[in-house]
C-alpha positions as CSV (number, residue, x, y, z in Angstrom):
1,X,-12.3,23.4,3.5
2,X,-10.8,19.9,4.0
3,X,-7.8,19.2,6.2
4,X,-3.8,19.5,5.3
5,X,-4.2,15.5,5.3
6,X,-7.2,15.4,2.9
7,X,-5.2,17.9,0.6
8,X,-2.3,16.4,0.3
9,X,-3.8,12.5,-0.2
10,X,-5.7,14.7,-3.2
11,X,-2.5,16.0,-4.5
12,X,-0.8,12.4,-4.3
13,X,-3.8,10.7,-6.2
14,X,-3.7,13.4,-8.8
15,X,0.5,12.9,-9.3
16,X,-0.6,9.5,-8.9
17,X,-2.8,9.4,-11.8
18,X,-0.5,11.7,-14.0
19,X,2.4,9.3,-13.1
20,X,0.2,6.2,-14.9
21,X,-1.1,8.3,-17.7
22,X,2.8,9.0,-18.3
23,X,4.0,5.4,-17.5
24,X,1.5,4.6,-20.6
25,X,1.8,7.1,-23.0
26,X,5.7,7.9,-23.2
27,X,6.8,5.1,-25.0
28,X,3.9,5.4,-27.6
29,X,5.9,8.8,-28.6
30,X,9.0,6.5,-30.0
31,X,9.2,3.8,-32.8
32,X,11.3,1.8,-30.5
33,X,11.3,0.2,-27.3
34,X,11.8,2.3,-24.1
35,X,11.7,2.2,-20.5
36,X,10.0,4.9,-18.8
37,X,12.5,5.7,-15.3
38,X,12.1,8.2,-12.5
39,X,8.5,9.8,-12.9
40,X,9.2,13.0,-9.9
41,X,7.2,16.2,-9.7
42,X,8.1,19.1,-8.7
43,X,5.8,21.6,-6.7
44,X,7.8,25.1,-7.0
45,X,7.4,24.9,-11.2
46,X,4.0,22.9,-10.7
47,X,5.7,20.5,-13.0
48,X,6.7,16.5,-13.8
49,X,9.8,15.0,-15.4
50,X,10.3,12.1,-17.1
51,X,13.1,10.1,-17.7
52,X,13.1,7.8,-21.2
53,X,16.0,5.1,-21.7
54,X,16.4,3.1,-24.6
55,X,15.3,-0.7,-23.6
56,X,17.7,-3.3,-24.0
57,X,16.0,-4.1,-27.7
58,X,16.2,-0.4,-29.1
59,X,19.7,-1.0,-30.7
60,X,18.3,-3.8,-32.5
61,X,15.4,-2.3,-33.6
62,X,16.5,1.4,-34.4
63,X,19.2,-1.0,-36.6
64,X,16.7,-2.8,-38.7
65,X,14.6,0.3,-39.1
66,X,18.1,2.2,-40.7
67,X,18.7,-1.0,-42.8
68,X,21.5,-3.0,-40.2
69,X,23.8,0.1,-39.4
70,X,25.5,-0.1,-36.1
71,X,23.3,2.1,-33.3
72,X,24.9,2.6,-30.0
73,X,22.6,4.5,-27.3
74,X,23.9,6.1,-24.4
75,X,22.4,8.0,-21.4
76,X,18.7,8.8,-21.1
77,X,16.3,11.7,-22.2
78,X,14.4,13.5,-20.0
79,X,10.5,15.6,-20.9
80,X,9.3,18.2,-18.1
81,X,5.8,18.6,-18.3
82,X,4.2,21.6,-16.9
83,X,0.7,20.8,-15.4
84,X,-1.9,23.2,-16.1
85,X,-5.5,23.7,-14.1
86,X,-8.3,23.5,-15.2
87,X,-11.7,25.0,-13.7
88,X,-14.1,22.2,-11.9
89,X,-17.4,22.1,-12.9
């Protein structure tokens, strides 16, 4: 059994590591550009949220896609994911 210490530089490593995968994959979700925010977890629901914003391009974009109608994009979304364990070999 490791130390509190060791634990807990595992458990940053592994939000870590989520944190990157999330950084990466989040905007491939959207057809426009986006700017991934706050990344936090959250250890009572064993969970991480996300927070999405439109990047300064995404009016433009989302405007040609619709064929030049105006697009105005306010506030942010935000995606709780709810980590799940998996059994080590």
């Amino acid at each position: 059994m490791g130390t509190l210490n060791e634990e807990m530089a595992d458990v940053r490593s592994d939000v870590g590591d989520v944190r990157s995968q999330l950084r990466a994959e989040i905007p491939e979700f959207f057809e426009f550009d986006i700017a991934v925010g706050n990344i936090t977890y959250n250890a009572n629901s064993n969970s991480v949220s996300v927070t999405a914003e439109p990047s300064s391009r995404a009016r433009e974009q989302l405007s040609d896609r619709l064929g030049g109608v105006n697009v105005k994009t306010e506030g942010r979304l935000e995606f709780e994911f709810r980590l799940t364990e998996t059994d080590a070999e």
